[in-house]
Structures are given as structure tokens and as C-alpha cells.
C-alpha positions in Angstrom: 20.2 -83.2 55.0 17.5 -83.7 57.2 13.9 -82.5 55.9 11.4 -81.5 58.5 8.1 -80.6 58.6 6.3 -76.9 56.7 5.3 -75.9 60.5 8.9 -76.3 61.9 10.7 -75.0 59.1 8.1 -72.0 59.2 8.4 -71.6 63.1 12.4 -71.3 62.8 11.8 -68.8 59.4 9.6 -66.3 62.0 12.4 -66.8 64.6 14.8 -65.6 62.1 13.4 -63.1 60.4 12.2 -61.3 64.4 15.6 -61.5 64.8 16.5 -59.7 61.5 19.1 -62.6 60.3 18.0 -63.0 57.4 20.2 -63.0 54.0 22.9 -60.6 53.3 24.0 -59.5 49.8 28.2 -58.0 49.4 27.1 -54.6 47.4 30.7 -52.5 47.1 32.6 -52.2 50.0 30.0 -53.3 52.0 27.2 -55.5 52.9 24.1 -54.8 52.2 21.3 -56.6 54.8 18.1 -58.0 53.1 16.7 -59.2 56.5 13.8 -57.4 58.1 15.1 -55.0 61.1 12.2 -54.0 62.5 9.8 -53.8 64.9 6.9 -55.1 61.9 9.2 -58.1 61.7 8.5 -59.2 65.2 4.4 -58.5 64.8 5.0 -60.9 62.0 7.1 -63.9 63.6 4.1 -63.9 66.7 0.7 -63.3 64.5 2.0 -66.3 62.1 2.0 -64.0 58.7 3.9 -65.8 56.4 7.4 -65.3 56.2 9.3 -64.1 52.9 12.5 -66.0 53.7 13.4 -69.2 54.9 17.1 -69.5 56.0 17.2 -71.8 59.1 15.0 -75.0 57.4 17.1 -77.9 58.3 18.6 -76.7 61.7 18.5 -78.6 64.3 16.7 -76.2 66.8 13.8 -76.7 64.1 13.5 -80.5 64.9 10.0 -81.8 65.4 8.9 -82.2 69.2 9.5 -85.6 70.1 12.6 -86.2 67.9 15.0 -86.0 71.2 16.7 -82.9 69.5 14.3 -79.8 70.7 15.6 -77.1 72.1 14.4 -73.7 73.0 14.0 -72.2 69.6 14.3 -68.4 71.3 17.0 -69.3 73.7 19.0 -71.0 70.5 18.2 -68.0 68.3 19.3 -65.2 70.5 22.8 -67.7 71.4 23.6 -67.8 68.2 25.8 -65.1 66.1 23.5 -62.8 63.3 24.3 -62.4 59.9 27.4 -59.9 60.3 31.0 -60.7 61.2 32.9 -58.4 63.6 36.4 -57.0 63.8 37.8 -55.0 66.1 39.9 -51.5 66.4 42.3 -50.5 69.4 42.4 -46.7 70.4 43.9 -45.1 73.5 41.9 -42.3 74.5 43.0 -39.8 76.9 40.8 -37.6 79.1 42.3 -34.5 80.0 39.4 -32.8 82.8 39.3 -35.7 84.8 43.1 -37.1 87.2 43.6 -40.7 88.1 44.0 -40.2 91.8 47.3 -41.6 93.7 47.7 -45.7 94.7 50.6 -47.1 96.8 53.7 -46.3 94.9 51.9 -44.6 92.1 51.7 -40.6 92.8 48.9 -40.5 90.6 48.8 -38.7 86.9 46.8 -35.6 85.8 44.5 -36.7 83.1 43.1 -40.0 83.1 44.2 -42.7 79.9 42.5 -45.5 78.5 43.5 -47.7 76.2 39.9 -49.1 74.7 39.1 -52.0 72.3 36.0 -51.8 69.8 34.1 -54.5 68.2 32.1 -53.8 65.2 30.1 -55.0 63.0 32.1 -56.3 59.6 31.4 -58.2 56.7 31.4 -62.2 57.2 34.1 -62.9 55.1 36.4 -64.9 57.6 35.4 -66.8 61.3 38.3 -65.1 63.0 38.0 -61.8 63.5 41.0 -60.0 61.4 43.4 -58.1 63.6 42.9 -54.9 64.4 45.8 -53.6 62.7 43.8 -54.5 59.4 41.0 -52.1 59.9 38.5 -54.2 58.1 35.5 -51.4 56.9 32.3 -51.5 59.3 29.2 -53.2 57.2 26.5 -51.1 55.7 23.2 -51.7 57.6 23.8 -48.5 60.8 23.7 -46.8 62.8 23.9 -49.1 65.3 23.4 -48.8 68.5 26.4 -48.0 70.9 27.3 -49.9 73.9 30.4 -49.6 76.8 31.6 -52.8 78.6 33.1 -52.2 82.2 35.5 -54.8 83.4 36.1 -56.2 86.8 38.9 -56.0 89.0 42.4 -57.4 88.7 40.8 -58.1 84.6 42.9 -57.3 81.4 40.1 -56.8 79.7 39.7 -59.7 77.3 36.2 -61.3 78.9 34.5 -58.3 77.0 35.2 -60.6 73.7 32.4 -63.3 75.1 29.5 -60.4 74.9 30.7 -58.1 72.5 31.8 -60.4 69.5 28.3 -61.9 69.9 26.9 -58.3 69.9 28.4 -57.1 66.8 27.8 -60.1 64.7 23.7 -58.7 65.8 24.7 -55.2 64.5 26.1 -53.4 68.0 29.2 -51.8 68.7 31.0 -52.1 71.7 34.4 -50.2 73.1 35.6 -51.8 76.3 38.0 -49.5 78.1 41.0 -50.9 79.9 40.3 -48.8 83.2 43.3 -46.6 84.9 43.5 -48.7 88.2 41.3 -52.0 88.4 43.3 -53.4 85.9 45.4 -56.5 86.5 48.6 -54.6 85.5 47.6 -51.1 87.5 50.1 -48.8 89.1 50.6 -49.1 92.6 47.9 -52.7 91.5 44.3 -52.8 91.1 42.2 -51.2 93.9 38.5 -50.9 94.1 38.7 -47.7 95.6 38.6 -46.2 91.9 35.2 -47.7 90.8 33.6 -44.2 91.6 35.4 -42.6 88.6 35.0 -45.6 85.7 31.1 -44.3 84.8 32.9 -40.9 83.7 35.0 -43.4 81.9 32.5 -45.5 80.2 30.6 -41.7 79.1 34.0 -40.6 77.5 35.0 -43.6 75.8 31.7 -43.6 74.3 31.7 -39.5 73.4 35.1 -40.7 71.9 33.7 -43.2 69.8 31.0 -41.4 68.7 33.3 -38.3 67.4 36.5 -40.7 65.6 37.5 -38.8 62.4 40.2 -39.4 60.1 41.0 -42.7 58.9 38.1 -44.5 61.8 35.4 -41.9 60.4 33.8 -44.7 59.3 33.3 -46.1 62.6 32.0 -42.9 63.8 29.3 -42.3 61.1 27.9 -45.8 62.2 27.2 -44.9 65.5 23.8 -44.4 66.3 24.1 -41.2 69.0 20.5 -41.8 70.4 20.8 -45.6 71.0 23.3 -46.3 74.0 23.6 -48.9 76.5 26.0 -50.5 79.2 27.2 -53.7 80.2 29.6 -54.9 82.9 30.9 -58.0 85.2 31.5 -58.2 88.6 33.5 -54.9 89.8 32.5 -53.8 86.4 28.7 -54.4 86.9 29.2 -52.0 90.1 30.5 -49.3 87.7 27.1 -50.2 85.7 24.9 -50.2 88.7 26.5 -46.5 89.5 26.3 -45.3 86.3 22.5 -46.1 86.0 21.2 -45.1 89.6 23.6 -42.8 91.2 22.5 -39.3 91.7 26.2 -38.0 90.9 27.7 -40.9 89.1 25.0 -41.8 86.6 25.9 -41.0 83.0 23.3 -39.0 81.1 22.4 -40.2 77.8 21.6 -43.9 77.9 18.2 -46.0 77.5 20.0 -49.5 78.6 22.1 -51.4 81.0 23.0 -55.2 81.9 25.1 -55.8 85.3 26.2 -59.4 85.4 27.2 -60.8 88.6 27.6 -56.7 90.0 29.4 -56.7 93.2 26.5 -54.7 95.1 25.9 -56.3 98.5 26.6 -52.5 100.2 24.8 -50.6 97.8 22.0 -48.5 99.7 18.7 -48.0 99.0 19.4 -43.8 98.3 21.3 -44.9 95.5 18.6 -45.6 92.8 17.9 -42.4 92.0 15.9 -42.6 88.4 14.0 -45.7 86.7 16.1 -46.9 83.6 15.1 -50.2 81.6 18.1 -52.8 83.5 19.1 -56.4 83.6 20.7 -57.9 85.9 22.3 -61.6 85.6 23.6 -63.5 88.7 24.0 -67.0 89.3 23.0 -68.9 92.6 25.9 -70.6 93.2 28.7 -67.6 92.7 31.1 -67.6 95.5 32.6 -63.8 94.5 30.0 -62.2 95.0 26.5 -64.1 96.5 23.1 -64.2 95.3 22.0 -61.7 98.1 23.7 -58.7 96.4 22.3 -58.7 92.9 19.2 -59.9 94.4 18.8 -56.6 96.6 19.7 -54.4 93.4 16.6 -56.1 92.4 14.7 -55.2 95.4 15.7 -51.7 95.6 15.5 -50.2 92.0 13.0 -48.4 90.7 10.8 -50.3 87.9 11.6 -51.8 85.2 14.3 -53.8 86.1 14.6 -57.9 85.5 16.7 -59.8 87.7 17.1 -63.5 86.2 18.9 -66.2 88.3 20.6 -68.8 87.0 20.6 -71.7 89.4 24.1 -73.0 90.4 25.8 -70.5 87.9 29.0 -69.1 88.9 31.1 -65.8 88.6 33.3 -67.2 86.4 30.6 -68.8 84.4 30.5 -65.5 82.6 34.4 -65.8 81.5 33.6 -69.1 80.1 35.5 -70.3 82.3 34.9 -74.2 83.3 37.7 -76.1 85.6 37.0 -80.0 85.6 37.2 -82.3 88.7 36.2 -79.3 91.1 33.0 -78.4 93.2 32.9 -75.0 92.0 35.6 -73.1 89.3 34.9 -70.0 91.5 36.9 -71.4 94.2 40.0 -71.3 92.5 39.5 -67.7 91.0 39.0 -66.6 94.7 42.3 -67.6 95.9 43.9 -66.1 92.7 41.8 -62.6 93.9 42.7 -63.0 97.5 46.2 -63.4 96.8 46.0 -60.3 94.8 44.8 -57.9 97.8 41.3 -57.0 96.8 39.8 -55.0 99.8 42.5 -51.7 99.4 40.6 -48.9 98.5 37.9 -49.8 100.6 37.2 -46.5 101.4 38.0 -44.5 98.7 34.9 -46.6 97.1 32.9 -46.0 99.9 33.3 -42.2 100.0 32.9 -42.1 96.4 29.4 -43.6 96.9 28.3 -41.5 99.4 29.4 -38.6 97.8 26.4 -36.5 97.2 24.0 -38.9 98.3 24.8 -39.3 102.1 25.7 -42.1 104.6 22.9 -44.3 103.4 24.0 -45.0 100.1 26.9 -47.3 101.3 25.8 -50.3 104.0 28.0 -53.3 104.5 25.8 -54.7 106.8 24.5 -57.2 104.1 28.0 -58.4 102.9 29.6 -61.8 104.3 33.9 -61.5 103.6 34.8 -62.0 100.3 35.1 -66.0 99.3 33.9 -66.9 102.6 30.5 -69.1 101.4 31.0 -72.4 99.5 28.4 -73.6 96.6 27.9 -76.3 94.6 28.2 -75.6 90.9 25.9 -77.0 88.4 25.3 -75.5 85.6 28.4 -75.4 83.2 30.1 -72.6 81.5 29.1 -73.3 77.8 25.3 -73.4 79.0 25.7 -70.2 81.3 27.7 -68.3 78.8 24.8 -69.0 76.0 21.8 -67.9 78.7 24.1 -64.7 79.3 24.4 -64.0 75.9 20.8 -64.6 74.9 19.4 -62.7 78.3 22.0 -59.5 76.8 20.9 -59.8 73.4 17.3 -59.9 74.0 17.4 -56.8 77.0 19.1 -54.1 74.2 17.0 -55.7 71.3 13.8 -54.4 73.4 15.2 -51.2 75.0 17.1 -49.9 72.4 15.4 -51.0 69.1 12.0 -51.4 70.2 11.8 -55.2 70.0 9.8 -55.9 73.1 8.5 -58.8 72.2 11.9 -60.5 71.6 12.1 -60.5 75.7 8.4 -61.2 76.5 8.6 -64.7 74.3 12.5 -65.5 75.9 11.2 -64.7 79.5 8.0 -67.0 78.4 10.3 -70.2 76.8 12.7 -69.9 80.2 9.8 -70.0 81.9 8.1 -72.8 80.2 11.1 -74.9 79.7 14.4 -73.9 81.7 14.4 -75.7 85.4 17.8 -73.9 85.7 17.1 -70.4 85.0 14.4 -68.4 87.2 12.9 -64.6 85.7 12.3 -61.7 88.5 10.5 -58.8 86.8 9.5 -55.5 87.8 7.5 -53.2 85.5 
């Protein structure tokens, strides 16, 4: 075991015990968190007070400067998975006011279904996840906060897994809704043209959580109702973007949203219609949806908003998704999506965004043809996937528990350290 100096084992103590991953004790059927979850805690980790708890002496991310093995001890800390484990549940929920319109062969249906996955904070007794089917008991330590993961277009839903397994194991739970018709396996197939409805969605899903009784009443009670935030990837980040900013479309009720690679190159400036704490993540070398878009979103919402860049990340870096020997993995993805038809319902989604806003709201002037730009990737998947996660982590730590200074000393390290990753902020 390697021993390191009292200063670097105390600087990765403070880390720790900001983040609140400090020792767990099994009490019953549950565990019981010893850790610190507060906003004291981070007052403590940046004024130096002595820390009660040391559980990260003899990490590597502790080394001393100069050994060849430093890293960016907030970067590494937010990466990593906290104290709990996660499992997850599978529920189809059906909504009843609201129809899933006609596609191509598919007449269209009445009420609107969703099959949803939740991940949820568990005891760490395993490294796998259980099955669902096992209904391991949600951990002691709530509420927690609640969050809703949009997926993107021709998806089956399994990228939420990257984000929301990291999430729970930080004490967040997560349903990701398999949407009605931008799903790979959609009636009629997977059309944009329903992105308008999927915010209405993401509220239910979440309402639905929040009210499970029975034999998931546990799951319920460990929702915190007044701490809810939004996440979602390409098509998906669109149905975040809409569900923050529209005037119609936004969902009511939430303090928090992330929008990771959000196809938004036609979104208009009548659009942003309220301030709400966002993030949005892009990378500079995406070939599904350019730099331009998210970096307009940027431009044209309301304060505060961080846009951070990561330079020559790609779409599918957020999928974890790496393919060696080629220029950029994104190029293969967009033949897969061009084979699959991508542009029908081009209109339904533009009349759904101008829908109570007027004409404004949807401009394609800014948007080159889907796949059309070539890029040189150069970051890889396994460093863009842990930026994402850390960027995530840190945005709903601050806006939904209070932890601000969790994002002022990541956006300072990046800063500092990071010549691949480049912080836009607007407050």
C-alpha cells in the first residue's frame, strides 16, 4: 500500500467528505449513511477545517504532485460512483388524457404508454446491479432527489444506464421512459415529429413515480417531491431544452436540467421563455448534431445556463461508445441513422414548436443536413463519458441540493488543468 503525505491524504478526505461519500453502516434493512450530506460539508472541504473521516488515503488521485500519477482530484471525485449501490425497477405506465398521434402504418392509439426503467439507490452489496425482478429495498439516507432521462431517436433506451447508474450510486433516482414513437422499435418507426409531446412524458413518468404504492411504496416514500431535474441526449436533449424553455411545453415543477449533445440548431430565440439553472454538454467534434446548435442554446437562454465544450468530443462519446481505426465513431452511427429515415415528421416537430409561441420559435436557417460535416475525433469515449458524468453530477449537486461550490471548484480545476474541455457561463 502506498503511504502518502498528511496534506494529500487530507486534501482527498475534504474531497470526500464535500461529496458526502463517506462510510456507510448496514442498520436493518437498510443502510444507514455516516457521511456528511450537506451544504456545512462543502464550507468545510474549502476553508481546510479538519476532516472527521479519512476514507480515500492511499488513492491514487491523492498522489503527491510530481509523482507522474496526479489527476484532477474534483474531476476524479465527481467520476467516480458514491457510497450506495443501485438497482433498478421496470414499470409501464400508461397515460390516459394525452393520445399518441398516427405514423405511417400506425393509426395511432388513444392514451399514450410507456414502458419506464428506474434506478435507485440500494445497498452495496453486489457490483452488478440485481435484476429488476429482485426488487432489492431502496437504502435509507432519502429523499432523494428525482430526475427523468429523455432518450434520443431510433434509441432503446439503454444509454440512460451510463448517467443514471452513476447517479444513484450518489443518492438520485432516475426513471427513463421508453418514449411512444422515437423509439428504435416504434410503430409505423421512429419519427421526430413526436418530440413536442415527450416533456408531458417526462412530467408523468415522474408524477408516477412519485405516487407508486403497493409493493414499490418504498420507492415512492424516497422521492424527494421538491427536488426534480432532467437530463437527455441528442433528440432527447431537445425534449429537455423544450421542457425547460418553452412557453407551452415546459413542465412545471423542476429546479434542474442537463441537455447533452441537444439537437437544437432551429430552435428560436421566442423559445426561452423563463431562466432555469441548465447545463448543457456538447462536444466539438460531433458530426450528429454540430457545435453551432448547443452553442446557440447557449446564446439565447436566459441566465444561468453553463455551456461546456469538450474539444473533439463526439455524439456517441456520450454512449460510450469508441470504434478503433476510424476518424470519428460518429460517422458510422450516421449512416446507421440515415439508413433509418430520420427527417419524417419534420413538420409535425416544427408545428409543435411553434405552437403557442409563433413562427419564430422554429428557424432552420442555422442547420447544415444531417451528417453532412466531417471532424476529427480526439478525445476518447472513456475520458468523455467521465467529464459527462462529473459535469451531470456536479450541475444537480448545486441546483438541487445546494452544493454550489461543488461546481465553482470543478469549473475552476477544468479550467486550471483540462486543455480539452472549455467552460461557457452565464449567471
Amino acid at each position: 500500500m502506498r503511504h502518502y503525505e498528511s496534506h494529500q491524504a487530507l486534501e482527498c478526505t475534504r474531497l470526500l467528505v464535500a461529496l458526502g461519500l463517506g462510510l456507510c453502516a448496514v442498520t436493518g434493512g437498510c443502510m444507514e449513511s455516516t457521511a456528511p450530506g450537506d451544504a456545512a460539508s462543502l464550507l468545510t472541504a474549502e476553508h481546510g477545517e479538519a476532516a472527521t473521516r479519512s476514507t480515500g488515503v492511499g488513492d491514487e488521485r491523492c498522489a503527491p504532485r510530481g509523482s507522474g500519477q496526479e489527476r484532477s482530484p474534483w474531476l476524479e471525485a465527481l467520476a467516480e460512483d458514491g457510497p450506495y449501490g443501485f438497482a433498478t425497477r421496470d414499470f409501464v405506465f400508461v397515460d390516459e388524457t394525452r393520445p399518441t398521434p398516427a405514423n405511417g402504418t400506425f393509426p395511432g392509439a388513444p392514451t399514450r404508454t410507456l414502458p419506464a426503467r428506474v434506478w435507485y439507490p440500494a445497498r452495496p452489496l453486489t457490483a452488478v446491479s440485481p435484476p429488476p425482478n429482485e426488487r432489492a429495498p431502496v437504502v435509507c439516507g432519502g429523499p432523494f432527489p428525482l430526475l427523468g432521462y429523455a432518450h434520443g431517436l431510433t434509441s432503446l433506451g439503454d444509454n440512460a444506464r451510463f448517467f443514471a447508474e452513476h447517479l444513484a450510486t450518489h443518492g438520485y433516482i432516475t426513471v427513463a421512459p421508453l418514449f411512444p414513437l422515437t423509439n428504435a422499435n416504434a410503430p409505423g418507426g421512429p419519427t421526430i415529429g413526436d418530440v413536442p409531446n415527450q416533456p408531458a412524458d417526462l412530467s408523468f413518468v415522474m408524477q408516477q413515480v412519485a405516487a407508486l404504492g403497493g409493493a414499490d411504496a418504498d420507492l415512492a416514500e424516497a422521492v424527494d417531491p421538491e427536488r426534480r431535474g432532467i437530463m437527455g441526449l441528442s433528440a432527447g436533449g431537445l425534449t429537455v431544452l423544450l421542457a425547460v424553455y418553452h412557453p407551452v411545453l415546459k413542465i412545471e415543477g423542476i429546479q434542474a436540467a442537463v441537455a447533452m449533445a441537444p439537437l437544437s440548431c432551429f430552435l428560436g430565440a421566442p423559445i426561452y421563455s423563463r431562466p432555469l439553472s441548465s447545463l448543457v454538454l456538447a462536444g466539438t467534434s460531433d458530426e450528429l448534431v454540430p457545435i453551432a446548435g448547443p452553442r446557440g442554446v447557449f446564446e439565447n437562454a436566459p441566465a444561468p445556463v453553463t455551456l461546456i465544450e469538450l474539444t473533439g468530443g463526439i455524439h456517441t462519446g456520450f454512449m460510450a461508445r469508441e470504434t478503433p481505426f476510424v476518424a470519428n465513431t460518429d460517422t458510422l452511427e450516421c449512416e446507421r441513422l440515415l439508413s433509418a429515415g430520420p427527417g419524417r415528421g419534420g413538420a409535425a416537430l416544427a408545428a409543435g414548436i411553434i405552437n403557442g409561441v409563433g413562427p419564430g420559435a422554429f428557424n432552420p436557417t442555422g442547420c447544415t443536413p444531417l451528417c453532412s460535416q466531417r471532424y476529427t475525433q480526439t478525445m476518447g469515449a472513456t475520458r468523455q463519458l467521465k467529464l459527462a458524468r462529473a459535469a451531470t453530477l456536479a450541475h444537480f449537486e448545486a441546483s438541487l441540493r445546494g452544493r454550489e461550490n461543488v461546481v465553482r471548484l470543478l469549473t475552476r480545476e477544468l479550467a486550471e488543468e483540462a486543455q480539452d474541455v472549455e467552460v461557457l457561463t452565464k449567471r
